[in-house]
C-alpha positions in Angstrom: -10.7 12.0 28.1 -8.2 12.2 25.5 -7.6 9.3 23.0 -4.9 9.5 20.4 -5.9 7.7 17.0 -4.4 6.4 14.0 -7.7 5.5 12.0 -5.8 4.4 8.6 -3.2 1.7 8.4 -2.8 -1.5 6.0 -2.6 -5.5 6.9 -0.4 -8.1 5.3 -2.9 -8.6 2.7 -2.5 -5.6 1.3 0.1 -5.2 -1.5 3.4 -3.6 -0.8 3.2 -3.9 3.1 5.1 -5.9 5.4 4.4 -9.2 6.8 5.1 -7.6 10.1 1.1 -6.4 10.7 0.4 -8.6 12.5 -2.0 -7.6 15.4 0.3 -8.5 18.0 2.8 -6.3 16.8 0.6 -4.2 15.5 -0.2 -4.0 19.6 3.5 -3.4 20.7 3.8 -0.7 18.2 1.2 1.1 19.4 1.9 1.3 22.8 5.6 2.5 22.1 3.9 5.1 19.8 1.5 6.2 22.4 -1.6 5.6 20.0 -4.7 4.4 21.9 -7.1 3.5 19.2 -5.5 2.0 16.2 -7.2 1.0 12.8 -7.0 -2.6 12.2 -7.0 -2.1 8.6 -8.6 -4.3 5.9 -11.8 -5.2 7.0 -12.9 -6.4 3.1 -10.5 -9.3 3.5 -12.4 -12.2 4.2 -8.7 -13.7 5.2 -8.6 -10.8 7.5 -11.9 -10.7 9.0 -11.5 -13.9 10.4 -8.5 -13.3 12.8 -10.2 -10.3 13.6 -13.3 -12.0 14.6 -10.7 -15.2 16.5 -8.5 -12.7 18.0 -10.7 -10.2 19.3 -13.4 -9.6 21.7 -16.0 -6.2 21.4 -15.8 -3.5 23.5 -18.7 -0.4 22.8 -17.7 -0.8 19.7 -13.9 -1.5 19.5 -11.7 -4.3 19.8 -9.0 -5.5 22.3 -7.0 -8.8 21.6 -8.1 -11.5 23.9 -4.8 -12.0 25.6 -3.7 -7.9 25.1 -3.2 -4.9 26.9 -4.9 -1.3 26.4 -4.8 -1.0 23.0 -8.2 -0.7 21.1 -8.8 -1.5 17.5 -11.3 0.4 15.3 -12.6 -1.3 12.1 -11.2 0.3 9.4 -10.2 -0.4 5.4 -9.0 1.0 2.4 -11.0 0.5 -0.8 -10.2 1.8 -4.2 -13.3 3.6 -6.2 -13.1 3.7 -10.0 -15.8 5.1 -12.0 -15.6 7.1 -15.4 -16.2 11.1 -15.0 -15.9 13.6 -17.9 -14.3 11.3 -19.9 -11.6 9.8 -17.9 -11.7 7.2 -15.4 -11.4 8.6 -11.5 -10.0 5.8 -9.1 -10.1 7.7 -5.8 -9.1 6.1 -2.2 -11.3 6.0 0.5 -11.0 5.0 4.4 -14.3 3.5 5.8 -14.5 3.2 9.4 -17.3 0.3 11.3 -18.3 -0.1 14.5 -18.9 -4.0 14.3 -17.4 -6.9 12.7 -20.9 -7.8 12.1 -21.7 -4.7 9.9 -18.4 -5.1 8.3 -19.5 -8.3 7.3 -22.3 -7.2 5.4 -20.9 -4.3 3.8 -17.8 -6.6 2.4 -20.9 -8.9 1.3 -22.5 -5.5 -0.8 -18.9 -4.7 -1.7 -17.4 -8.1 -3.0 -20.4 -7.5 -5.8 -18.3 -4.9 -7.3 -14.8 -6.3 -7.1 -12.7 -9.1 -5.8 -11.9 -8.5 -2.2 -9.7 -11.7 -2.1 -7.3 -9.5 -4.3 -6.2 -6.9 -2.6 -6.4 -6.0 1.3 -7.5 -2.5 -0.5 -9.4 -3.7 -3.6 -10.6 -2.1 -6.2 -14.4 -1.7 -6.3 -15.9 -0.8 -9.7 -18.6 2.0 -8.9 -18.3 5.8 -8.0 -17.4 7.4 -5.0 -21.6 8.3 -3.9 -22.1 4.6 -4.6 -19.8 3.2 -2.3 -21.3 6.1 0.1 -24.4 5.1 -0.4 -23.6 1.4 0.1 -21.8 2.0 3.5 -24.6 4.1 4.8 -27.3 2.0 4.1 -26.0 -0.1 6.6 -25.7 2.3 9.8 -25.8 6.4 10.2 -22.7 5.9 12.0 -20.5 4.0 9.6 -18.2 6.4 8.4 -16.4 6.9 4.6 -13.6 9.5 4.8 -12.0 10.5 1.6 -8.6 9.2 2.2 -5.0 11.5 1.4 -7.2 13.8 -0.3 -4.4 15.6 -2.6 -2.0 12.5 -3.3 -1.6 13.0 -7.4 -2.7 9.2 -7.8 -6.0 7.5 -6.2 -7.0 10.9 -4.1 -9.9 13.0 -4.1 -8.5 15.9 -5.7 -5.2 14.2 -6.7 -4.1 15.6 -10.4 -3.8 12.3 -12.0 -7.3 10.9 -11.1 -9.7 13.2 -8.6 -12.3 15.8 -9.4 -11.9 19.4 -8.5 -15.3 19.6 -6.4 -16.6 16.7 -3.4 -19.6 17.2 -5.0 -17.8 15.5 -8.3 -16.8 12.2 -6.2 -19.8 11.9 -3.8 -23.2 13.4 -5.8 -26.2 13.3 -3.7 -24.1 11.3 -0.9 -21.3 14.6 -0.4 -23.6 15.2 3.1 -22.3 12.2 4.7 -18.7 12.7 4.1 -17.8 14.5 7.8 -14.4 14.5 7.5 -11.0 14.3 5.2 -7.9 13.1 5.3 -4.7 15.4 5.1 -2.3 13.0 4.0 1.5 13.4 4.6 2.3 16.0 2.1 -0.7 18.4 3.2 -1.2 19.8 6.6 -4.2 22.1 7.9 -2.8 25.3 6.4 -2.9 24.3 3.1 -6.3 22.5 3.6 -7.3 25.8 5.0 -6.9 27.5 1.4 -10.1 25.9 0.3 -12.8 27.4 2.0 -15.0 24.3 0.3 -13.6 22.0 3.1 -14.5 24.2 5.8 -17.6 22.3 6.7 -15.3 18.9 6.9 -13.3 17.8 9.9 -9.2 17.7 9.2 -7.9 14.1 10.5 -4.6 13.0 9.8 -3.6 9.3 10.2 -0.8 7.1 9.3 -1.5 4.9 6.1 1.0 2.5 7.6 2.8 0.1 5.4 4.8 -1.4 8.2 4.9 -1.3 11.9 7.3 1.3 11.9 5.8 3.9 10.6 2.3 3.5 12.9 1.8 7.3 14.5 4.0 9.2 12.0 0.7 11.1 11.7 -2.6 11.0 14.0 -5.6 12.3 16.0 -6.2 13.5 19.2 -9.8 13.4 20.0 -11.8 14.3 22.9 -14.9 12.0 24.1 -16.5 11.3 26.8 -15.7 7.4 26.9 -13.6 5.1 25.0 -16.2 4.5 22.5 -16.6 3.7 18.6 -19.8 6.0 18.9 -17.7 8.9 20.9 -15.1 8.8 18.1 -17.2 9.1 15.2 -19.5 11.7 16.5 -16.3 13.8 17.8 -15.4 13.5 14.0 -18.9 14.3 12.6 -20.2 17.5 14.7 -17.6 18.5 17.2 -14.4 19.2 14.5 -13.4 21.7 17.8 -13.1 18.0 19.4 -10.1 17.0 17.1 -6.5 18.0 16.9 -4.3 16.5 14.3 -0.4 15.2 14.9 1.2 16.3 11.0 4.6 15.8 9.5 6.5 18.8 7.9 4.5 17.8 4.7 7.7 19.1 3.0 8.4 15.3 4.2 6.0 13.6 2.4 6.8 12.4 -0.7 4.5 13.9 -3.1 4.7 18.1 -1.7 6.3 19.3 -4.7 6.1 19.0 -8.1 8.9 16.7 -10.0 9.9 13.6 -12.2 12.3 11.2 -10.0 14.0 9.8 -12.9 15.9 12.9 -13.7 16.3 13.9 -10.2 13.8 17.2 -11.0 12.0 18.8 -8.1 10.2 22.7 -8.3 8.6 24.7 -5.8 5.0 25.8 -7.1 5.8 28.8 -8.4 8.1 27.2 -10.8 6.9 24.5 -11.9 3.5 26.3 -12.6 6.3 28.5 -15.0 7.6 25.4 -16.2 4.0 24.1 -17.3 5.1 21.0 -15.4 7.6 19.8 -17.8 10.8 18.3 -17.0 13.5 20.4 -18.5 15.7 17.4 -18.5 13.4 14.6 -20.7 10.7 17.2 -21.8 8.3 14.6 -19.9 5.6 15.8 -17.8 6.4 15.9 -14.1 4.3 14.4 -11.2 2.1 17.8 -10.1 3.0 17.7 -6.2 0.2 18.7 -3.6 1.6 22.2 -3.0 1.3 23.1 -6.5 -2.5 21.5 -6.9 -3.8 23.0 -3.6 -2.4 26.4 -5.7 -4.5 25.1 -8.4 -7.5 25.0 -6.3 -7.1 27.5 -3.6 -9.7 30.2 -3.2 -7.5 31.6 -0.2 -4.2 33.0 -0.1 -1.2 31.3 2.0 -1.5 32.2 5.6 -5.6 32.0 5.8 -7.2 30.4 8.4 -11.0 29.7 8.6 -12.9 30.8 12.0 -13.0 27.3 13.0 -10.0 26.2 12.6 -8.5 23.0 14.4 -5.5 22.6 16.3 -2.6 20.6 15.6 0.9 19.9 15.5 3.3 19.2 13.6 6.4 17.1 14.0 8.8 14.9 12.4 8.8 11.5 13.6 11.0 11.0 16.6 14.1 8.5 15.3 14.4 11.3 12.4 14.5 14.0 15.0 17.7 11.9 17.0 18.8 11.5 13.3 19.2 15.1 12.6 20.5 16.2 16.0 23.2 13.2 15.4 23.5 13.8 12.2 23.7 9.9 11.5 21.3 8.0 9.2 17.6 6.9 11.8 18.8 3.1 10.7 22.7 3.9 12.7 23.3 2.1 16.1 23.9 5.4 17.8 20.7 6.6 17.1 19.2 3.1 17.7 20.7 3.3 21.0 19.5 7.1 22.2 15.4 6.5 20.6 15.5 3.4 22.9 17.0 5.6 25.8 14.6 8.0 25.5 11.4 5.3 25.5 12.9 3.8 28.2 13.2 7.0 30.2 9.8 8.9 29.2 8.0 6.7 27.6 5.7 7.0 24.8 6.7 9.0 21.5 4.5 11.0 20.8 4.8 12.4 24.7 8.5 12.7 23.8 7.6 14.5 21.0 4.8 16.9 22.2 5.0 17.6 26.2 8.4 16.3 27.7 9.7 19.3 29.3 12.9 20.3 26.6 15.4 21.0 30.5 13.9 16.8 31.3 15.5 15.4 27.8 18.8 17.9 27.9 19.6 16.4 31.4 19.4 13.0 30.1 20.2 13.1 26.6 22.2 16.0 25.9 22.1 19.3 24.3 22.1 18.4 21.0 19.2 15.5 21.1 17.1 18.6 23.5 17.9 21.2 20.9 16.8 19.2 18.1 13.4 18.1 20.2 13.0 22.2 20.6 13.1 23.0 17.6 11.2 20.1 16.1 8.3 21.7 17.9 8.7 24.9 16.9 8.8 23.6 13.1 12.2 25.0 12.6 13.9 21.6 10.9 14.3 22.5 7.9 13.1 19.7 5.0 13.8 19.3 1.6 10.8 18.5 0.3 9.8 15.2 -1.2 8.6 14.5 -4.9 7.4 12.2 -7.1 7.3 9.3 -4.8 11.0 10.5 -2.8 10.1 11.4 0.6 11.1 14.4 1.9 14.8 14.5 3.8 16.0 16.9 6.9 18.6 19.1 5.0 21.1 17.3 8.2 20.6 14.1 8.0 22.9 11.9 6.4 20.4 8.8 5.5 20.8 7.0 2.4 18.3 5.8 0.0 17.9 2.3 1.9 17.9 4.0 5.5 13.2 3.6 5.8 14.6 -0.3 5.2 17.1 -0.3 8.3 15.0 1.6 10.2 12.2 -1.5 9.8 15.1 -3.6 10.5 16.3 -1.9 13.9 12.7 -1.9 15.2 12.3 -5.8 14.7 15.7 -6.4 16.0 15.2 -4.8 19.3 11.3 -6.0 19.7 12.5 -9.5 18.4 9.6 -9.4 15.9 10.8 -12.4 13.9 9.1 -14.6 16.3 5.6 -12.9 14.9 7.0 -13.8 11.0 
């Protein structure tokens, strides 16, 4: 059977993200997403823990809300690593994914000795990378620790500001259990690909949701046998042939290219590698983007691809696909109007997205909404790529700086969220 997963989003304890994750919602976004298995996010808060445990009841290893629908919930959470490497400290994120409440329990109990978990919904633990593994493993060979958004310039794996340049840097004697790694939305598989060191790892690709809105912009199809926690992970672990990843343009992330947001400075690669990554309007050093640090790294030149390579696709979400084929901001009524149309009429988004037959959405939304769906699928939007914490923009779409807050807004209106808030 095929499950779609989003193994990586954040609760309301976490800082910077919306009241609105709450597990209810959380619930109704999934199902208008089309995302089976969703990460509950968290687990180290004890705050958080506890609705999980009041909420929820078990099933082989995953979670459905006692009064719920289909959705399943996987225990998953963000911690921060920080731990001093040549010199210079190294705080590196990493998702950790459990297959009971109970074993969460006693790895936030071996955890909470190295930080305070009451903080932070994604606290910051003071020990390396192989410790935490280490940790995490010593409570079951199916507990999971993926190294999350692995080139992000802050708190990644390989991220210029505070990573390594090898796994075997962050994780020691540990680097055998790390299966898989997490693209992140300003890398996709081709540019993964380019490092023939990864090889050996799974490619997933998952949200890091903030707010309900934004569950699904990135995911996993997986393969297995049954809807199972032990299914999932072993999918992940040996069978990477198992997993296909759903990717933004990572021109759309907001990290792809190197630049300094205060001036307004973004470079291509090539460029800024010129340019010794100084701004040549403040003579500051810029923010290195991921395309220019998987150059940095890259043992491969553009357009490899290993033997094994995994499927996936890649899409821009769908209210920024209506966006560009209206060219209206994704937070404008009109486009409200025709992304509810089109989840009324076909349901699910990333179905929309991926398999509605292009002749299907032309007869009932137009050329100009199918044309845009076409060629979203093809890859053929073009994006002007993010830096520096901006996210990337289609080059036809007219949203402003504030549109991500209307968009939040619109969802809530029509779902009538405040009543969860």
């Amino acid at each position: 059977m095929r499950v779609v997963a989003d193994l990586h989003i954040h609760g309301p304890y976490s800082r910077a993200t919306s009241r609105s994750m709450d597990f209810k919602i959380l619930e109704r976004y999934a199902e208008i997403k089309g995302i089976d298995v969703i990460a509950t996010g968290d687990f180290t808060h004890p705050k958080w823990r506890w609705e999980i445990k009041n909420q929820f009841v078990e099933e082989e290893g995953l979670y459905r809300l006692k009064d719920g629908g289909k959705s399943r919930f996987i225990i998953s959470g963000e911690v921060c690593t920080s731990s001093v490497f040549k010199g210079r400290t190294r705080r590196i994120h990493h998702v950790i994914l459990l297959p009971s409440i109970e074993v969460a329990d006693q790895v936030s109990e071996e955890l909470g000795k190295r930080g305070d978990l009451l903080a932070d919904g994604r606290p910051m633990l003071m020990m390396s990378g192989a410790e935490l593994v280490e940790t995490v493993m010593d409570f079951g060979e199916q507990n999971m620790v993926i190294p999350a958004h692995i080139w992000t310039p802050w708190f990644s794996l390989f991220g210029d500001r505070g990573g390594v340049d090898r796994m075997e840097e962050c994780y020691e004697d540990q680097t055998p259990h790390i299966y898989a790694v997490e693209t992140g939305l300003s890398s996709d598989p081709p540019m993964n690909w380019r490092v023939s060191a990864l090889d050996r790892h799974t490619l997933v690709s998952n949200s890091d949701s903030h707010s309900p809105s934004k569950i699904g912009r990135e995911a996993n199809i997986i393969e297995v046998d049954a809807l199972r926690y032990k299914d999932l992970v072993e999918a992940i672990m040996y069978h990477k042939e198992r997993v296909t990843t759903i990717e933004v343009e990572p021109a759309f992330g907001k990290y792809h290219w190197t630049g300094h947001r205060n001036c307004r400075v973004s470079v291509p690669p090539e460029e800024a590698i010129r340019m010794k990554g100084i701004c040549p309007v403040c003579g500051k050093r810029m923010t290195k983007g991921v395309a220019e640090r998987v150059e940095e790294l890259s043992d491969r030149p553009p357009g490899a691809r290993p033997p094994d390579a995994q499927r996936f696709y890649k899409v821009l979400p769908l209210i920024d696909t209506i966006a560009v084929a209206l060219r209206k901001s994704p937070s404008s009524s009109e486009v409200e109007a025709e992304y509810w149309k089109m989840i009324n009429a076909f349901g699910a988004e990333i179905s929309i997205l991926l398999e509605v037959p292009i002749g299907s959405i032309r007869e009932r939304h137009g050329d100009a909404i199918a044309e845009a769906i076409r060629l979203n699928r093809e890859n053929r939007i073009e994006v002007e790529p993010g830096y520096d914490g901006v996210y990337g923009k289609p080059r036809n779409d007219r949203r402003t700086d504030r549109a991500s807050d209307g968009k939040e807004r619109f969802f809530r209106k029509r779902l009538n969220l405040e009543d969860y808030v």
